[in-house]
Each structure stands twice: as structure tokens, then as C-alpha cells.
N, C-alpha and C positions, 0 to 999 in steps of 0.2 A: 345500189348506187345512191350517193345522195343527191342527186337530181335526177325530174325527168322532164320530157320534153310539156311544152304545152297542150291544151288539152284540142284534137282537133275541132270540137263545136262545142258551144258553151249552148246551155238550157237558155230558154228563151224567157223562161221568169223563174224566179227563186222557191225555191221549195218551202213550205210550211214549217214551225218546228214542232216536233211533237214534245209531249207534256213532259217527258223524261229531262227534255232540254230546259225548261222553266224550273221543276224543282232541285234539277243541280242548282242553278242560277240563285236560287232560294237557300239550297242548305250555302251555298257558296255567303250568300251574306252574311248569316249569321258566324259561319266559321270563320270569317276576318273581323266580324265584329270583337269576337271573343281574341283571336291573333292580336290585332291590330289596340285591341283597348288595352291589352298588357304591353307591345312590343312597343309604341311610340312611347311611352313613359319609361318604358323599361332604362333606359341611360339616366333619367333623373332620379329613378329609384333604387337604381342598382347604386349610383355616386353620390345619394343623397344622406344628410346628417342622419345618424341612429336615434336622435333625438327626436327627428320629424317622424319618425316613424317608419325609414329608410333603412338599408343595407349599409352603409357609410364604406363601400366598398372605393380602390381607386379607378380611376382613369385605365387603366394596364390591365384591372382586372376585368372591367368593366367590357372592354375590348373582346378580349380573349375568353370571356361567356357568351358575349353575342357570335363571336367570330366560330368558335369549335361547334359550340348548340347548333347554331344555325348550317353548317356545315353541312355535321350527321342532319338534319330534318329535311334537305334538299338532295343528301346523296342515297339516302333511301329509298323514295320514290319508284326509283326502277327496279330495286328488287317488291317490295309492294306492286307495282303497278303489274310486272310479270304473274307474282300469286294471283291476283284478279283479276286477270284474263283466265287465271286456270278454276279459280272457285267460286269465279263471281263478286262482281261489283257491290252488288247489297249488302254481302256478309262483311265485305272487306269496310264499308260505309261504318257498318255497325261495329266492329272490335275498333276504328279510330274512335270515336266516341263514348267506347265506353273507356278506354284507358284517357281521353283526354280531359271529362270530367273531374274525375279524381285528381289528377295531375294540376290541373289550372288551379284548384284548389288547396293544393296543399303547397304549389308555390308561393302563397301566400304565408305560408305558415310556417316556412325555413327562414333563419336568418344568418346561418353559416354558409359558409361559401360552397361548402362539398354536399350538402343538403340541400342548399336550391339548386346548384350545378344538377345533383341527378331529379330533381321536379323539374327542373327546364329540359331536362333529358327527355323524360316521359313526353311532357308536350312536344317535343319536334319527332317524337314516336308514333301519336297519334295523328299527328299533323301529318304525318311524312306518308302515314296509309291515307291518308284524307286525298290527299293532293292529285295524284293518277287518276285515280277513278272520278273524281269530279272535272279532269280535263278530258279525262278518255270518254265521258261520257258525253260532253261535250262533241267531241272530235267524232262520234259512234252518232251523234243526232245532225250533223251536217255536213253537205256536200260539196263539190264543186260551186253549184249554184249561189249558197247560203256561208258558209264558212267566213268569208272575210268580214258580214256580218253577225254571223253568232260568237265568231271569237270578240269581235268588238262590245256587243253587247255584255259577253262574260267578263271583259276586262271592267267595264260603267260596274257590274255588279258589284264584283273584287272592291271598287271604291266605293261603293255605297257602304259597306260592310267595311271598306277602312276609314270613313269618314264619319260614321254613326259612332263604332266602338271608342276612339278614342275622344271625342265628345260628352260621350258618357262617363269618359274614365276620368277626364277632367274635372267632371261635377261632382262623381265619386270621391275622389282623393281631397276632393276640401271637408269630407267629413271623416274618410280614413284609407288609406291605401288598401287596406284589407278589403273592401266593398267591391274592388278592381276584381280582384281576382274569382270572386264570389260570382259578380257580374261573367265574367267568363266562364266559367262553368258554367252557367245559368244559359248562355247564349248557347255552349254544344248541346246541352242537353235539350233545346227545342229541338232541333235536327229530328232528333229518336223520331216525334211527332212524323215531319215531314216525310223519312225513309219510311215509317211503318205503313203510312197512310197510305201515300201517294206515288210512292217509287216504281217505276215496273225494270226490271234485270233488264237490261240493253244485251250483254255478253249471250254469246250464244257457246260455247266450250264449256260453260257451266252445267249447262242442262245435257249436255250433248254424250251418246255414249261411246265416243272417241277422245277423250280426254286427253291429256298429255301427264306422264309422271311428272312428278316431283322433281328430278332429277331429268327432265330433258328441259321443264319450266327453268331451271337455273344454269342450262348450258346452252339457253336461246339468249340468256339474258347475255354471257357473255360475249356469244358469237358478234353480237353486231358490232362494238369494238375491239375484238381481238378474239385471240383463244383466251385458254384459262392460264396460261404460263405470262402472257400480256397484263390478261386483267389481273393479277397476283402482285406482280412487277410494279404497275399501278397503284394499285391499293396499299401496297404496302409505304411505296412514298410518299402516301398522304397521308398516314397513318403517323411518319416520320415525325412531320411538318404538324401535325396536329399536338405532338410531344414535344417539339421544341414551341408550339404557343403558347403552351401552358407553362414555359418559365423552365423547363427541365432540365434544358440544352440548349446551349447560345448558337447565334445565327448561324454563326460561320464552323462550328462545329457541325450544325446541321447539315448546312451546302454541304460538309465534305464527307458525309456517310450518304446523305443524297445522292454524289456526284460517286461514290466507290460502291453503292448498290446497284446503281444503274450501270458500271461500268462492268462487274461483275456478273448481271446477267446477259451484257450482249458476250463476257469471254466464252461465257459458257456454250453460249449458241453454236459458236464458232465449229467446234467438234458435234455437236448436235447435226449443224448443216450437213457436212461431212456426209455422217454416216447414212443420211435420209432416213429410209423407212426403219434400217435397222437403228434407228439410237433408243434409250431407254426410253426419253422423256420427248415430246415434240420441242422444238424452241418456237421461242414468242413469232406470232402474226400479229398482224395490227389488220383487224378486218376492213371496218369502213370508216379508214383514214382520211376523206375526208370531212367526216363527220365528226368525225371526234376533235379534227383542227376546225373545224368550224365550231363547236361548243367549247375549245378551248380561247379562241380569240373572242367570242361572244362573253367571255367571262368578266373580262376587263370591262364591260359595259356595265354590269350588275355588281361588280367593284364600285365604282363609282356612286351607282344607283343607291346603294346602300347607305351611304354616307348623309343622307337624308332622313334616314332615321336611327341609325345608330351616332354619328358627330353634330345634325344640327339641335336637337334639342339641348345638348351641352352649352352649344356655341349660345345660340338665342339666351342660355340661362343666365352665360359669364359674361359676355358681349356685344349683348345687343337692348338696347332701351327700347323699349314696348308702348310707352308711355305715349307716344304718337295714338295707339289706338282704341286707348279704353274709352275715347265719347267717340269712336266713331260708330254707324248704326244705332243711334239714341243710347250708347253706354251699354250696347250689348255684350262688348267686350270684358267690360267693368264688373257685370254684372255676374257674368260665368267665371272670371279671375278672382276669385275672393280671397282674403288673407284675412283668416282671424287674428283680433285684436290680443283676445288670449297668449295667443302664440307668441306675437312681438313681446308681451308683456314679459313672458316665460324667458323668453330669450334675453330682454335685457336684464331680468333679474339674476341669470346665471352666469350673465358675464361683468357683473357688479360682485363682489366679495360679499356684501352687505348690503342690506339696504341701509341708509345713514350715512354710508361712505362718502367720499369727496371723488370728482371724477377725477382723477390723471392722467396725464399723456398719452402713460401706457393704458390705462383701461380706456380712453377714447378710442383709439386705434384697434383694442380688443371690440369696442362696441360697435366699428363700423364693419368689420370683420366679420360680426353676430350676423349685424345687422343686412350684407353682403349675401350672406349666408343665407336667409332668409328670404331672398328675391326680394329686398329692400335696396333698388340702386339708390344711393348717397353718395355725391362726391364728399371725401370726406371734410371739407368746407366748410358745406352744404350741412351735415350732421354735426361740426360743432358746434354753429350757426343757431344750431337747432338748441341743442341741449346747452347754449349759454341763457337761451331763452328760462330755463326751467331751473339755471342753477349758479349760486352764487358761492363765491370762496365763502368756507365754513356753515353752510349749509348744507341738510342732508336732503336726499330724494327721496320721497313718499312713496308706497305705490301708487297714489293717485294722478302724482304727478309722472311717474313711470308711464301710465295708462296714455295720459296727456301726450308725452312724446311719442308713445308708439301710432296716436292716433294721427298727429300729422305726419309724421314717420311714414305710414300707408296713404295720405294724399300727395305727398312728395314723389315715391318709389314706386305707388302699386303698379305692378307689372302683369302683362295679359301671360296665360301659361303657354309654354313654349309650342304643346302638342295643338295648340289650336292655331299655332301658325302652321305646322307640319302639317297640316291636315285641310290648306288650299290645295297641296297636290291633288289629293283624294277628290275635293269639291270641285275641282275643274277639269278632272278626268268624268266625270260622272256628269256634270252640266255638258261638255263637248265631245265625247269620247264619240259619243254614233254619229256629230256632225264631220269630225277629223275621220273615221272610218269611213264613211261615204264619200269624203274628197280624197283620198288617197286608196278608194276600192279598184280603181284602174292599173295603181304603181304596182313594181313589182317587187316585191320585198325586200329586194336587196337595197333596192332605191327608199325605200321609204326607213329602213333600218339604218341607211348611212344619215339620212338627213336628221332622223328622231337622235340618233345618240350623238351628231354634232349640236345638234339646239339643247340636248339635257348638258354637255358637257360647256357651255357659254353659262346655259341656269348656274353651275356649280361655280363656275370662277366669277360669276358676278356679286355672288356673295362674299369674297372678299373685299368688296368695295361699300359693302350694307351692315349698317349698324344702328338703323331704325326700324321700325318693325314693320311698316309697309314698304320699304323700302327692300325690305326680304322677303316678305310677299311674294314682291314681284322679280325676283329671283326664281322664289319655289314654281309662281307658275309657269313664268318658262321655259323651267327643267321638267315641269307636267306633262306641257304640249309633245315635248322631244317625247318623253314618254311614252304617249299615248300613240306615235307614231311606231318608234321601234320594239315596245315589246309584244304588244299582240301579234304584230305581224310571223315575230320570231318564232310566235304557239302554232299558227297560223301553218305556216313552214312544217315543222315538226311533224301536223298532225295528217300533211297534205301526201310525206314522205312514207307513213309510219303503213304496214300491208296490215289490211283490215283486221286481221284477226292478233294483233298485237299494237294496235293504239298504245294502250296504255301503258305498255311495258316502255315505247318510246317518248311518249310524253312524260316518262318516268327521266329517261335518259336526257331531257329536255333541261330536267332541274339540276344534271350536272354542272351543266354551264353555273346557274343560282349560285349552284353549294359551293362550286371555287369561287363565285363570287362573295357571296355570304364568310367564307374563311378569310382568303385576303385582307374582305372590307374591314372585317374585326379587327383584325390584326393591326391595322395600316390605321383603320379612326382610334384605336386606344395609343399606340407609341405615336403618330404625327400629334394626336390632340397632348397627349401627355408634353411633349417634348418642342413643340409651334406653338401651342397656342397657351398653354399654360407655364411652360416653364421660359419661353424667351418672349412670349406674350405677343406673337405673331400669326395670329388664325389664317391672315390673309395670305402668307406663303401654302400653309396648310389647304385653302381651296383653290389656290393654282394647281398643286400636285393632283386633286382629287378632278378637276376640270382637265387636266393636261393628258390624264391616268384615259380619261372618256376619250379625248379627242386621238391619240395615238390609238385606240378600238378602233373608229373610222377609219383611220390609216390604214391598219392593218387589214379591215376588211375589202378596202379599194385594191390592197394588196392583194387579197385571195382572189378577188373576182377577175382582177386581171392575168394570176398566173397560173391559179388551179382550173376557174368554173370555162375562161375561155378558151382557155387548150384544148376542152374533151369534144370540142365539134360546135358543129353549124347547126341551129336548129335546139338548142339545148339550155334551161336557161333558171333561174334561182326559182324553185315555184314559190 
């Protein structure tokens, strides 16, 4: 059942954590450092010119790599997390790590679309074993007592390690994208260090000589939502949906092989019911229905969620002026935003025919284009303002006087980089996360999940009202706070449901909910951004949908708690 009652007496002090729980929390940072320093650039690098050193991929495609990748990395978990209850947590530690090294690595070194597609593969491979066993082990080192603080602390961590990595990737990439990716490997592979040293096996099935087959590990996994005729039924429509993202099959072609496979196997049941015991095949169960509607409306939360690191770094790149805050903090902004002069130089000389030419109208408009291009905002006024400065009819342009422009060019324009606005989230989960965890240790999850994902879902639509860069800031942080309210709690729930000796396999099933969120998100940030905010030049419709997408979640879950969780009795209640 997915609830149970409260607990009759609560420990009178919090239990200790033992060492097991710190070095998760440990490899946990560095494993977002490495995530987190590729994934918040990832949108500027995937859609960025091949000139800069980028993929010069679209918007659509751009979408539907984060959206598919990320998907598989979050719908794995549960059968991973299931193996690791049966082989142990340590070994399972050790095969993500070493397939993920390689992987972060060589994502750097694809620049076809079907060549980093299968290196971003890898990575949400070894990500996807990573993820169970570092919450299961979590969930295996606390109890009643301690839980709503160690998940809170594991959540601080998660930011530390997404506030570090992309930090560093920012400082990276002003010398070359390729250093990002280097840096990530470099971060999994301290791990190795941590598991070899210091890790002790939490799992006890591991060692134990009652083991379970192979084949009962993967018919536990699907018991909890359904049989295997269910979970087939399932899988296969997301398999569907994953072939119409990639451009295969249009929408509405989709719906309607969606809509006649699922129609298809309730006919079938039909005669299955019938016969009961004697039919060939069982027909679909749906086990613990409301689990699986409870990860399914939790999804629309991390729909939403997502849009903070897949559609705001676009948005901040095309839309929003920064220039507010490179003196603030004595120009620390300024100073980690750097734009080589080089570059501008490069760029205006390739969008000049000649050097000696004459500017014209059309090459004006190509230069501020370039120049746009470059995270050089110029109204383009402003830019011919500029270059009448350096250039007179019948005169030709130097490179020195090229230098010249690009130099005020970058006092005019310089812009701070987008992931270091992304990445208040991170810094004020990590500054507040244990003082927000200790004010809401009383609430009951459900209450604290409704209020966190109405406060992320205000954060998202006030960004269509923000077009300066503190001004989105303070957007992002208080989509944070919501944050930090509703999703630990959500782990919190999971781990409190999940019978000991299968943690991980449901903290696997936990990432469900992610992965349709993480596919959606894809989906919904590359066609809304493609089609709002670039081609009718309306971001701000586009962060109503994405605020609106969060705020109907709350709805729906006020909806569940009043017609599923309070029907089943008195005394019974969200743990």
C-alpha cells in the first residue's frame, strides 16, 4: 500500500549517521559536479555556433537530446537499483564509474548528432546505476528519527556538486569547451578513490546465502506496478512517444497508435478475464495503483523543474541583459564572464568580405547578427553608432581598427554567462536547504510538497516578466525555495514506503516520475522555445505555460489527497 499509518512513538533524539551516509554524500558531490558542469551548458553548447567551438545544433534538436537522454537515465534507476539490492551496492558504484569516465569524455569529442546522442547515452547509463544506490544508501543509513534530516542534508549536498561543477565549467569554456568535458571525467573518477577506501556495503542480500535469482530480481521489479503484461503495455508507449520525439512520426499520428495500442490490449483482456485461470496469457494488473498515479502526477512537477536547466540558459543568452551585473560584488561577475578580444576580432572579420571593404547595410546587419551571436547585446543603433565611429565612406577598416571596435564592442555588451545565473538555484539550496528542512520537519509531505511546487511554479512565470539579470535572479531563487520544499520531501516519502530489503529498487521507481518528467521537459523546452520565443519572439507566453504546467501539479495533487488518500480511513495519512 502506498501509505501507512503514523508511527506510534517517535525516538526521543535523532539517531547518529554512520560513515556510509557521509561518503555517499561525498561521491554524491562530485557525481553532480561532473552531471551538472556538462548539463547547465549543455543548451548553450548543444545550440551554440560550430565556430565557437560548439555543436551549432537547433533548438528542436537540442530539445529532444535533453528530452530522450535524459529520460532513459531516470527510467533505468529501478531496474539498476533492483540488481543492487541483489549484487550489492559497491560493485554496482564501481561499473557506473567506470563506463562513465570514458563516456563524459568522449562526449566531448563527438560532433555529429548520432555520435554524441550515443556518448550522452553512456552517460545517463552510468548515471542511471549511480543514482539508486546512492539514495538507497542514504535511505539504508536513516530512520524514522533522522530521515527528514539526512535526506535534507543529501539534497544541500546534490547542490554543492551543482553549484561547484558548473562554475568551473564556466571558467573552462572561456579557454575551450573540450576542458568541460575532461573536468567531468576527472570528477567521476575521484569517486573510485572514495568507494575503494572508505565505503563499507550497507546491502545485506549481497553477502547473504539466500540470494534471490536473477529472474525473481526482475519480476519483483515489476510487481510493484503491475504484472509483466502491464509493465510491457507501459513500456512500450513510452517507447512509442520516445520515436515520435525524435522527428520519426508526427504528433497526431502518435496519439493514434498510442490511443489503438492501448485499446488493443484492454480487447484483448476482455477474453483473458473470461477464461481466468484457464486463459493462455494473464491480462494486465495494475499493482500498486496508487503509486504509480502518484509518480505520475508528481511528474508534471519535474516537467516544469526542468525548464531551468534545459530553456533558461537559452532564454538568459537571447533575452536577457546581464549587464546589470558585472560590477556587482567588486566585478566578480566581470571577471569569471570573459569574452576574448580574439574572438570578436574573428568574428567581425568573417562577417566583412574583406578587410578594405566598405560597411553596407546589408553587411551592418550581418555584423550585428555576428556580433548577437557572440553574446555581444547591441541594439543595432547602438552598433552603428559604434562603427561610424571607426569608418568613413571610402575608407577601408584595418585590423587594428577591427580590434578597436571589438574592444568597445565588449564594454558596451559584455555579458555575465548564463550558467552562473542558473546556479543561484544550487547556491541557495545549499546556503538554506537544512534551515528550510528544520522549519518544515513537522509538515507532512504532502503539505509541504503542495506549497514547494506552488512557490517553484510563481518562480517560473515571473520570469516572463524578467529581462535583467538580477531581476531573474530573483525569479530563480524563488523557484529554489519551492524546491527545496517539495522535492526532498518527495525522496523522503519514497524511502519511508519502500520494505527494507528493497530501498533501492524503489527509490529507482522514484526516478520514474524524473524520467517523464525529464522527456516531457525536453520535448515541450525545444518546440515551446523554438516556436514562443524565437520564432514569434514571446518567451513570456512560453513561462506562463511552464508556471501554469507546475501550478495544475498542485491541483492535481490537492485532487488526489482528497479522493484517493482520504477514502482509505481514519488514522491514515501521506508519510
Amino acid at each position: 500500500m502506498i501509505f501507512s499509518a503514523s508511527p506510534s512513538a517517535a525516538k526521543s533524539a535523532r539517531s547518529p549517521f554512520p560513515r556510509c551516509f557521509w561518503i555517499a554524500n561525498t561521491m554524491e558531490i562530485f557525481e553532480r559536479m561532473a552531471w551538472y558542469g556538462f548539463f547547465t551548458v549543455s543548451s548553450l553548447y548543444i545550440t551554440g555556433s560550430v565556430a565557437d567551438g560548439c555543436l551549432g545544433f537547433t533548438s528542436e534538436q537540442r530539445g529532444t537530446l535533453q528530452g530522450i537522454i535524459t529520460f532513459i537515465l531516470y527510467l533505468l534507476p529501478v531496474l539498476f537499483g533492483a540488481l543492487a539490492d541483489r549484487f550489492g551496492f559497491k560493485k554496482t558504484f564501481f561499473a557506473s564509474y567506470a563506463i562513465m569516465v570514458p563516456a563524459y569524455y568522449l562526449l566531448g569529442q563527438f560532433t555529429s548528432y548520432t555520435a554524441f546522442f550515443f556518448a550522452f547515452l553512456m552517460v545517463a547509463v552510468g548515471a542511471a546505476m549511480f543514482k539508486p544506490v546512492v539514495t538507497g544508501t542514504v535511505a539504508k543509513a536513516t530512520d524514522d528519527t533522522n530521515s527528514h534530516f539526512g535526506f535534507g542534508i543529501f539534497y544541500m549536498m546534490v547542490n554543492i556538486g551543482g553549484l561547484l561543477g558548473p562554475v568551473c565549467a564556466g571558467i573552462l569554456r572561456g579557454w575551450s569547451w573540450k576542458y568541460i568535458f575532461l573536468a567531468s571525467a576527472g570528477w567521476i573518477a575521484i569517486n573510485f578513490f572514495w568507494l575503494s577506501v572508505f565505503y563499507k556495503e550497507p546491502t545485506s542480500e549481497a553477502t547473504s546465502k539466500a540470494k534471490r535469482t536473477v529472474k525473481k530480481v526482475l519480476s519483483d521489479i515489476v510487481e510493484v506496478l503491475g504484472n509483466l503484461r502491464f509493465f510491457i503495455t507501459v513500456f512500450a508507449t513510452l517507447i512509442i512517444l520516445m520515436i515520435a520525439s525524435k522527428g520519426w512520426l508526427s504528433w497526431g499520428t502518435t496519439s493514434l497508435i498510442v490511443a489503438l495500442w492501448i485499446l488493443a490490449n484492454l480487447l484483448v483482456d476482455l477474453p483473458l478475464r473470461k477464461a481466468g485461470g484457464k486463459a493462455f496469457m494473464p491480462p494486465m494488473k495494475v499493482g500498486n495503483w496508487r503509486f504509480a498515479l502518484y509518480l505520475l502526477i508528481l511528474s508534471g512537477f519535474w516537467t516544469s523543474f526542468n525548464q531551468i536547466f534545459m530553456t533558461m540558459p537559452e532564454y538568459i543568452r537571447d533575452f536577457v541583459n546581464t549587464g546589470d551585473m558585472l560590477h556587482s560584488l567588486g566585478g566578480f561577475f566581470a571577471f569569471i564572464s570573459p569574452i576574448k578580444i580574439e574572438h570578436i576580432v574573428r568574428v567581425l572579420g568573417e562577417t566583412l568580405p574583406q578587410v578594405g571593404s566598405l560597411l553596407s547595410s546589408d553587411q551592418l546587419r550581418n555584423l550585428t547578427e555576428a556580433l548577437l551571436s557572440a553574446r555581444i547585446r547591441l541594439a543595432p543603433e547602438q552598433l552603428q553608432a559604434l562603427i561610424q565611429q571607426f569608418t568613413v565612406v571610402g575608407q577601408a577598416v584595418s585590423p587594428q581598427q577591427l580590434s578597436s571596435i571589438a574592444e568597445q564592442a565588449i564594454k558596451l555588451g559584455h555579458q555575465v554567462n548564463p550558467e552562473y545565473l542558473i546556479k543561484f538555484d544550487a547556491a541557495s539550496i545549499v546556503c538554506f536547504q537544512l534551515l528550510v528542512s528544520f522549519i518544515i520537519a513537522k509538515w507532512k509531505p504532502f503539505s509541504a510538497m503542495i506549497g514547494g511546487i506552488i512557490m517553484a511554479s510563481i518562480g517560473l512565470a515571473m520570469a516572463a516578466f524578467m529581462h535583467d539579470g538580477w531581476p531573474v535572479v530573483t525569479a530563480i531563487v524563488f523557484f529554489a525555495f519551492g524546491e527545496m520544499m517539495a522535492s526532498p520531501k518527495s525522496q523522503e516519502y519514497i524511502s519511508r514506503i519502500a520494505p527494507p530489503d528493497k530501498k533501492a529498487m524503489y527509490m529507482g521507481y522514484y526516478f520514474w516520475a524524473v524520467a517523464l518528467g525529464n522527456l516531457f521537459g525536453g520535448l515541450l523546452s525545444g518546440q515551446l522555445y523554438g516556436w514562443l520565443a524565437r520564432d514569434l519572439q514571446r518567451p513570456d507566453l512560453m513561462w506562463f505555460v511552464f508556471g501554469g504546467l507546475s501550478l495544475v501539479t498542485a491541483l492535481a495533487l490537492i485532487a488526489y489527497d482528497r479522493l484517493v488518500v482520504r477514502k482509505m480511513g481514519e488514522g491514515v495519512e501521506m508519510v
